[in-house]
N, C-alpha and C positions, 0 to 999 in steps of 0.2 A: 239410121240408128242414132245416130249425133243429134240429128234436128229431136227426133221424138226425144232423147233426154232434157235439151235443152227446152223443151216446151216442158217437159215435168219439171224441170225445175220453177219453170217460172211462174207456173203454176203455185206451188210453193209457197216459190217468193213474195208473190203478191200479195200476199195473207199478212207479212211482218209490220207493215206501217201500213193499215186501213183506210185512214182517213186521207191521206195525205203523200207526195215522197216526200223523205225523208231526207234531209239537207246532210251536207259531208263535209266534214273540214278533214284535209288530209296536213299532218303537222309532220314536215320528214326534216330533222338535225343534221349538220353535215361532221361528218367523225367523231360521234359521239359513244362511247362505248356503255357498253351494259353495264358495268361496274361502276360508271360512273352516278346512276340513280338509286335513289334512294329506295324507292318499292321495291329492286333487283338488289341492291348492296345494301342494309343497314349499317354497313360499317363506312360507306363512302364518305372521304372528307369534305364533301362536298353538301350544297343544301337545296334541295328541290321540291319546294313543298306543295307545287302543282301541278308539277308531272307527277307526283307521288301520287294526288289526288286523284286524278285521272285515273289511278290505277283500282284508287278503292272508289269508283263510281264504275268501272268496267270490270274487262278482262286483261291479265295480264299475261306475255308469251314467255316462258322461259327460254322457250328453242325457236324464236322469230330471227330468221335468218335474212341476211340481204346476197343479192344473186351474185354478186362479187366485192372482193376485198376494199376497192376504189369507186370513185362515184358517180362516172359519166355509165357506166356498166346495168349499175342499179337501177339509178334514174331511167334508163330506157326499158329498164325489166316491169317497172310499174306502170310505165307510160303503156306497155303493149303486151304484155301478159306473157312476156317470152323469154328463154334465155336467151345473156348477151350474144353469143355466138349467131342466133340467127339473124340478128339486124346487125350484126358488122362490128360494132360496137363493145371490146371486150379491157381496156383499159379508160382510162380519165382523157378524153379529148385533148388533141395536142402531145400525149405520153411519148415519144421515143426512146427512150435508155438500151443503151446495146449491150449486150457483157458477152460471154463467152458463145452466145446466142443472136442473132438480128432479130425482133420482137415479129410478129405473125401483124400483115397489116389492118389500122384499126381507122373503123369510118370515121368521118369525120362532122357528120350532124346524122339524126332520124331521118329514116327517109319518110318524104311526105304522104310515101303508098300504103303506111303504118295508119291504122286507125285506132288509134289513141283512146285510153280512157276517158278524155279530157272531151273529146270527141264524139265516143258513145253517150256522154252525158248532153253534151247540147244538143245532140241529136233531138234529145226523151226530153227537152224541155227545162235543162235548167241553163241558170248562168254560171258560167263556169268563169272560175279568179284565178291568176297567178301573181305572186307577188316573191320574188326572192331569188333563188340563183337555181338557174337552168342546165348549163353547160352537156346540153345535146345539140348543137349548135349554133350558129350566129345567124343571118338576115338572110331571110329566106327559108330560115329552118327554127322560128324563138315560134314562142308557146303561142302566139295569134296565130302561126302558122299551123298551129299542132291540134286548134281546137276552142281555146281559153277565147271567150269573148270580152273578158274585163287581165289586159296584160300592162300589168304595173308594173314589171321588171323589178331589179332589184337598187336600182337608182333612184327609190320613192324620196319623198319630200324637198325641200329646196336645196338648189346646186348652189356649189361653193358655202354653204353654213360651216367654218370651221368651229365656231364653239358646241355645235350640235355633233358635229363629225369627230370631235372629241370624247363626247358624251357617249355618242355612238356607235363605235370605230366597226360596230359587223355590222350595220344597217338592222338591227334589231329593233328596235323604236320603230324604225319605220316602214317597215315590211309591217307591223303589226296596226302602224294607223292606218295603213291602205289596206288591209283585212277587217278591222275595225270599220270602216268609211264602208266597205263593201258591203259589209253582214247586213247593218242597218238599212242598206241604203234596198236591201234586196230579202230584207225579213219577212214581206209577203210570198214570196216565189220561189220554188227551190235552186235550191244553189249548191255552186260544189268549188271549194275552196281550196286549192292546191298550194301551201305554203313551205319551199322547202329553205330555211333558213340559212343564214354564213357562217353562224355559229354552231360549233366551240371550231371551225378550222381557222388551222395559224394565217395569217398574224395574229396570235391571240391576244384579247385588249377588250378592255371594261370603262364604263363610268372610273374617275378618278379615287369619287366616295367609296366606291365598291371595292376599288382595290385598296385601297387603304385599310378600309374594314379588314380585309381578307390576311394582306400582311401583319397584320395583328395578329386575327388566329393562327396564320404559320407559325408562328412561334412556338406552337404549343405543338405539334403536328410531329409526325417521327422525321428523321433525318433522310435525307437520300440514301437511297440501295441501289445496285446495279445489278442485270445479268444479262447474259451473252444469247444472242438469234444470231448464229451465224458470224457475220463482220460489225454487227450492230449491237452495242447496247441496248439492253430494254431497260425501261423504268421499273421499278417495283415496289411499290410507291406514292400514295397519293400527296400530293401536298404544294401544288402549283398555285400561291394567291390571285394571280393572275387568271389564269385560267379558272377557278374559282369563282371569282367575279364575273368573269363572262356567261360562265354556268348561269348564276342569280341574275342577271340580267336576262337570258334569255327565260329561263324558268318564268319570271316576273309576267315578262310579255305573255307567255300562255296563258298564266291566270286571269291576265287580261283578255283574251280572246274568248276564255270563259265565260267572265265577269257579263263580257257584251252578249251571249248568246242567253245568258240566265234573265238578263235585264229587259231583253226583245224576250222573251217566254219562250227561246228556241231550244232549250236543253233537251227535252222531250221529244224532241224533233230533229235532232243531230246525230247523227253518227263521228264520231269524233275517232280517228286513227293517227295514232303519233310513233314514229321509226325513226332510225341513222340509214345511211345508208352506207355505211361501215362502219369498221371497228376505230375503237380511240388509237389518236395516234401516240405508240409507247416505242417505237424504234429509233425514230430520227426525228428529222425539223423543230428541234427543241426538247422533246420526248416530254409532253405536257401532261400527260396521264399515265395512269396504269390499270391494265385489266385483268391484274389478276383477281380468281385463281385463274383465268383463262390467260391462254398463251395467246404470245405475242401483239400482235395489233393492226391496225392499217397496213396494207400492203401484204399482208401472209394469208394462209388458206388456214390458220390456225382458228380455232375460237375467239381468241380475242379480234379478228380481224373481220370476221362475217356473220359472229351473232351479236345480235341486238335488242335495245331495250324497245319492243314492240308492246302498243299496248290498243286496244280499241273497245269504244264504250259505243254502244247499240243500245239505245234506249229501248225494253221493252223485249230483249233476244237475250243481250248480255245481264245476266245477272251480278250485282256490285257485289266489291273486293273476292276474286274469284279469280283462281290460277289454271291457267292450259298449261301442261310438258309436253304436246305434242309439237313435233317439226310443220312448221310454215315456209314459205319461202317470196319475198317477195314479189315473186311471177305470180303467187295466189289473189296480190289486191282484186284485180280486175275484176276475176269472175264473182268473188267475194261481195265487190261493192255493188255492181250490178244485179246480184240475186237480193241484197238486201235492200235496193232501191225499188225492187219488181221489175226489173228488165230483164228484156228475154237476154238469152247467153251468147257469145260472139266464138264460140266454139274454135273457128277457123280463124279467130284473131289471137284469140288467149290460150295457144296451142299447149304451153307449159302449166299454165296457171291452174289450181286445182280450189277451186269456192272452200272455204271453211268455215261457212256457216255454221254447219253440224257442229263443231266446235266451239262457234258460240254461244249457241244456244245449251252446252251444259252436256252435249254427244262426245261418241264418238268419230273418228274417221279413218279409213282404210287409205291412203292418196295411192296407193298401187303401186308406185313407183320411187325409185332411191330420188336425191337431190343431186342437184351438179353445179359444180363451178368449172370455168377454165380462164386461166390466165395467163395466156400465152406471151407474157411480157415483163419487163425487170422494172418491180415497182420503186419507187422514189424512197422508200421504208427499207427497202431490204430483199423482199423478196424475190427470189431468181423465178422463171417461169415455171406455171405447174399446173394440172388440171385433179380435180378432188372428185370426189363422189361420197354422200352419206347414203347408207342401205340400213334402216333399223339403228340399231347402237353402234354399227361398225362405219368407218372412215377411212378409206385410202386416198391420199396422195401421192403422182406421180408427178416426180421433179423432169422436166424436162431436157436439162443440162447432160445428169448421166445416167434418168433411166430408173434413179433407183428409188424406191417405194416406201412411204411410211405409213403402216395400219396401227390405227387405233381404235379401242373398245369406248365412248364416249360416256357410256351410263357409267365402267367401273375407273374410267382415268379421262375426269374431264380438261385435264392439267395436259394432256397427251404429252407425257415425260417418259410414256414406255412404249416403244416401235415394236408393233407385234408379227413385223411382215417376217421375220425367220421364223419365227416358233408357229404362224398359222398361215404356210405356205398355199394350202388349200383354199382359205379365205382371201389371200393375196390376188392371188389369180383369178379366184372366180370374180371380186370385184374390179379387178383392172380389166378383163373381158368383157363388163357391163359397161366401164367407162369407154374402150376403145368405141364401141358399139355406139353410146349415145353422140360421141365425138362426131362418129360419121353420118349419123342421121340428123344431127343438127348442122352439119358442112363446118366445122369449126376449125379456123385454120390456125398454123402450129408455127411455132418456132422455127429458122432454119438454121445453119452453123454460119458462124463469122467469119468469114477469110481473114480478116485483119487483128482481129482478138489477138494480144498479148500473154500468152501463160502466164508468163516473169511479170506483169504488172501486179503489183499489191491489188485484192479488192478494197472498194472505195467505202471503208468504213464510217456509219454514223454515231458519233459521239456526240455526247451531251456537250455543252457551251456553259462555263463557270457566268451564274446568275438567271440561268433560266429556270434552274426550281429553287425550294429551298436552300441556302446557304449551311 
């Protein structure tokens, strides 16, 4: 039954780009929150006028989700079309934090047995690029290993240039000349461009000009706010010059990635896909953003922490400035980019991932099934371990420490400020028995207790540092 779908599909599929495949640039930000852009926030203090653009030459996701709060999680959800739990992989490589809990253990690269999107693409004849930051493991397990036949790593341009390493403190610039260098050098042939940048995560840092621009408009900008997640501050609040500047610096570079696919005549022939791979970070390490109205940020199973400003333009499927509110998740790239390239489906690879063509082309979609996260570990943000489930407009989390459960209704309280698990005891339970259930059929392993835990020990709260946002 599998196989004959997947031949209907590709069937399909192969009608979308006629003449030709169709070339990919996949654009993924690292902790870039939705609030943060301008096409999702008109009100962002921020300026992004070509990811805006992008939005009004595609489709934009209201509800584009990434498969976990942090990023080594995601990044392997896209690479393989799966949830974190099934390749090992369910925190930021390297994570340990203990708290009242020892964290569930977490792999420590992609296994090679994983057949990669990156993969299925050189398969079918294109050249596939990497340029930017990986972190599904080191030597033995980096993107040559995973697929990518042009791997530029994130160490492009010349070593030791301090006055460029100033100019450029996230390798922005030059992530984007070695995608540039690539486009061109590969503008006959199809290709598939997998950029995922350093920017906006901290150390956050800009061009000097830029930040100087920027501390100028803070001036103007509302003053800091505070509110309480637990032991952490949240931001509430935009108004970071600094961050700011990095923003318009990376924004900058996409125009230019643009600029070079317009100028070779590839526009018509790109599929352009630009995501975070979580939420902004508004709890700790400087608390650089804010995402409201959505709660919380990097490191929580809240909204502000796993939706994202997803956007993709399909030349010729997608029709310009045009909004989806349906739920994505990114386990769905895979089958997604595959069906729009005309390749058959990997069924047995991209077990989670669910194609949302239908959805781009102006449909609807049924995905049959809720979404899941599990995070069985104590993020660096704040958040204690927990495992989530979306079903429809409902949302429960289960905290893993003591068990106890927060429902929320998402279409009437996207703020999730009202816990509805006593008042719809009925909906509690019926979706924490869907999540127990997908727990064990994806093998997902769980927290266990700490022998050595402290009660008496204060938690290790994250506060803001005097001069990291506005004064």
């Amino acid at each position: 039954m599998k196989v004959h779908l997947a031949l209907l599909l590709f069937a399909l599929s192969s009608s979308l780009f006629a003449d030709s495949k169709p070339n990919i640039v996949f654009i993924l930000a690292d902790d870039l929150g939705q609030m943060d852009i301008g096409a999702f926030n008109p009100k962002t203090f921020y300026e992004t006028p070509n990811i805006d653009g992008l939005a009004k030459r595609g489709m934009k996701f209201t509800q584009g989700y990434a498969a976990c709060c942090v990023c080594s999680p995601t990044r392997g959800s896209i690479m393989t079309g799966k949830y974190p739990p099934r390749v090992g992989i369910t925190n930021f490589i390297g994570g340990t934090r203990a708290g009242k809990m020892l964290p569930a253990p977490n792999t420590r690269q992609l296994a090679l047995e994983e057949v990669t999107i990156a993969e299925a693409m050189r398969d079918a004849g294109y050249a596939t690029f990497f340029a930017g930051k990986w972190h599904l493991g080191d030597a033995g397990f980096m993107p040559k290993d995973q697929g990518f036949t042009h791997d530029e790593g994130s160490d492009t341009g010349p070593k030791g240039d301090k006055p460029k390493q100033q100019d450029d403190p996230k390798k922005t610039d030059r992530i984007t000349d070695a995608a540039v260098k690539f486009i061109e050098a590969n503008k006959d042939k199809p290709f598939y461009a997998y950029l995922p940048y350093n920017a906006p995560h901290v150390p956050i840092g800009a061009r000097a000009d830029l930040v100087a621009k920027w501390q100028e408009k803070a001036k103007q900008a509302p003053a800091d706010a505070w509110g309480q997640e637990r032991a952490n501050q949240v931001r509430l609040v935009q108004n970071n010059p600094v961050y700011a500047a990095m923003l318009e610096q990376f924004d900058t570079a996409i125009g230019r990635l643009i600029a070079t696919l317009g100028k070779n005549g590839l526009m018509e022939k790109t599929i352009i896909v630009f995501m975070s791979d979580n939420g902004g970070l508004a709890t700790a390490e400087g608390h650089p953003t804010s995402n409201l109205p959505l709660r919380a940020g990097k490191g929580w199973p809240y909204e502000g922490g796993v939706r994202e400003p997803l956007i993709v333009v399909a030349p010729g499927v997608t029709k310009a400035d045009t909004t989806c509110d349906s739920p994505v998740i990114s386990t769905d790239f895979y089958p997604t980019l595959l069906q729009l390239a005309g390749l058959p489906l990997k069924p047995e690879q991209h077990l989670d991932g669910v194609s949302f063509v239908p959805l781009l082309k102006g449909g609807c979609m049924d995905r049959g099934k809720p979404l899941f996260w599990h995070y069985p570990h104590y993020a660096n943000q704040g958040g204690p371990p927990c495992t989530t489930i979306r079903d429809g407009d409902w949302k429960l989390i289960e905290w893993h420490e003591d068990g106890a459960l927060e429902l929320y209704n998402i279409a009437q309280d996207l703020s999730e400020k009202t816990n509805l698990a006593s008042q719809q005891p009925d909906k509690a339970k019926e979706l924490h028995t869907k999540l127990i259930a997908w727990r064990k059929e994806v093998g997902a392993l769980m927290p266990t207790p700490n022998p050595n835990f402290d009660p008496n020990a204060k938690p290790e709260a994250k506060t803001a540092k005097k001069g990291k946002g506005k004064k």
